[in-house]
N, C-alpha and C positions, 0 to 999 in steps of 0.2 A: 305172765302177761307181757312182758319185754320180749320175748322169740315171737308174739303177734302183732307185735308194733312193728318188731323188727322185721316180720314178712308183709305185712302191711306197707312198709314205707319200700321194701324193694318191688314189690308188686307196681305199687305207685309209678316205681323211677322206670320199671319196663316197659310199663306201659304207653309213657312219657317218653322211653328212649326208641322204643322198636318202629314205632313212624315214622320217626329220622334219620334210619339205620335204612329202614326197606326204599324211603325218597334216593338214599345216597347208591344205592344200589341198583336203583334203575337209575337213575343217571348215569352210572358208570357205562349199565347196557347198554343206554342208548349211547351212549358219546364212541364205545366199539363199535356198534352198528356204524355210525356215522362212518365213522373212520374206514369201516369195510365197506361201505357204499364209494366212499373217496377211492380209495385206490383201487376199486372195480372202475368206477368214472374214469380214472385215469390210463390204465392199461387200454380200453376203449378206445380214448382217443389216441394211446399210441399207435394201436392196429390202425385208425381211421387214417392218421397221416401216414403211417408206412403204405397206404394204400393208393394216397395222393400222389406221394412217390412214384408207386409204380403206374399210374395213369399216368405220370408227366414221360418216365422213361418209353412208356408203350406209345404215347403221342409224339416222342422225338425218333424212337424209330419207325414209325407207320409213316413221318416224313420223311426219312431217308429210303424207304423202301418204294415209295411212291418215287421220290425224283428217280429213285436207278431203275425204275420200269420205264419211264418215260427216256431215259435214255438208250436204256434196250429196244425201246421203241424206233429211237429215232437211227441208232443202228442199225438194226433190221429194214428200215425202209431202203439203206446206205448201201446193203451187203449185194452184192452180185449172184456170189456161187448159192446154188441149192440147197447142199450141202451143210452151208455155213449158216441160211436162214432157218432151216430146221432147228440146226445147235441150239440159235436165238430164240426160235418161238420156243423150246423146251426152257430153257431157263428163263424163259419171260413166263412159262407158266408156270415151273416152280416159284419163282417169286411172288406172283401171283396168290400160289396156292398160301406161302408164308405170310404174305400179307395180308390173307383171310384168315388165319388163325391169329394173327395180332390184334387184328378187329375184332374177334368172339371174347378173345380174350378180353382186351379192353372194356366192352362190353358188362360182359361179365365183373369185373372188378369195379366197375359201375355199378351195381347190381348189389355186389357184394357192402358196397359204401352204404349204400341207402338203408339197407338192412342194418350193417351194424348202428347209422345212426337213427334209426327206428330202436333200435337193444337201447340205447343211450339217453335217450328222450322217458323209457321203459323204468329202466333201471335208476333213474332223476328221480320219478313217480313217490312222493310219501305216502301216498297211499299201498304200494309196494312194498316200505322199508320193516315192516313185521313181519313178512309175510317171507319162511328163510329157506322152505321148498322154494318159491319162487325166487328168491336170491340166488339160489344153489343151481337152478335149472338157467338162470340169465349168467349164471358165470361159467357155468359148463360149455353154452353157447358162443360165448367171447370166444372162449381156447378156441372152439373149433373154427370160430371167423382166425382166430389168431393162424391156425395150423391150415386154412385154406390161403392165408397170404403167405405162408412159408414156401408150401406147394404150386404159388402162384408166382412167386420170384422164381422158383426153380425152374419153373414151364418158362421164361422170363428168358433167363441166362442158356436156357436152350436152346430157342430162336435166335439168342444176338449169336449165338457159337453158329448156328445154320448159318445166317445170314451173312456173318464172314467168311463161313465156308462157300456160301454162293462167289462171293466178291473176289474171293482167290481164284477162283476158276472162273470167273467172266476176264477175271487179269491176267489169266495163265493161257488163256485161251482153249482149256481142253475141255473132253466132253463131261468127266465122271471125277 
């Protein structure tokens, strides 16, 4: 009769304890979710401002590209020889042509902002936070916002190497 007390009173104590044990345990889950919610938040907006950046860069030189057409402008109105107008209207259209890919691009990185903070706004959602296809599918998305501003500084640093490539040769005065 004591081994049925004795399972009786453990039965009791597990029944009494497995509540507080399964509460302690989704707490744990949720407070990891959280926390993977967090530093998806946060990687976000690191892409978002690495991307502020590159608006400000693509807006400081879309200004310098514009004064040095305008002064290629005003050269060419200046220039005499034949010769030497053609030079100018050729690198007044190549600049030209660069300074229309500065503009797409800029564009674009505009483009790309609003999206990622549409993902941001997404991935805020508690209504979302169970739901870990759709975690897995908004954080796969980031990377690739991530890996389109990688490929977007890079298009970035290739036009400002053009564009002092142009400036070398408007100073050097040759054709190519």
């Amino acid at each position: 009769m004591s081994t049925m007390k004795t399972l009786a009173t453990l039965a009791v104590g597990l029944a009494v304890a497995a509540p507080g044990a399964a509460l302690a345990q989704g707490q744990m889950k949720q407070g990891q979710m959280q926390g993977q919610m967090q530093a998806q938040m946060a990687r976000m907006q690191q892409t978002m401002q690495r991307m502020d950046r590159l608006q400000d860069r693509i807006h400081q030189m879309d200004r310098d590209m514009a004064q040095q057409m305008d002064q290629m402008r005003t050269q060419d109105r200046d220039r005499t020889a034949d010769q030497d107008r053609l030079r100018d209207r050729d690198r007044l259209m190549q600049h030209q042509q660069l300074h229309d890919m500065l503009q797409s691009t800029g564009d674009m990185v505009r483009q790309m902002t609003r999206s990622m903070d549409q993902l941001r706004i997404m991935a805020g959602d508690p209504g979302l936070a169970g739901d870990q296809a759709m975690n897995r599918n908004m954080e796969q998305l980031q990377q690739h916002f991530q890996n389109m501003a990688d490929q977007t500084e890079e298009s970035l640093k290739l036009m400002e190497q053009m564009r002092q490539r142009m400036q070398e040769r408007m100073r050097s005065g040759g054709g190519s």
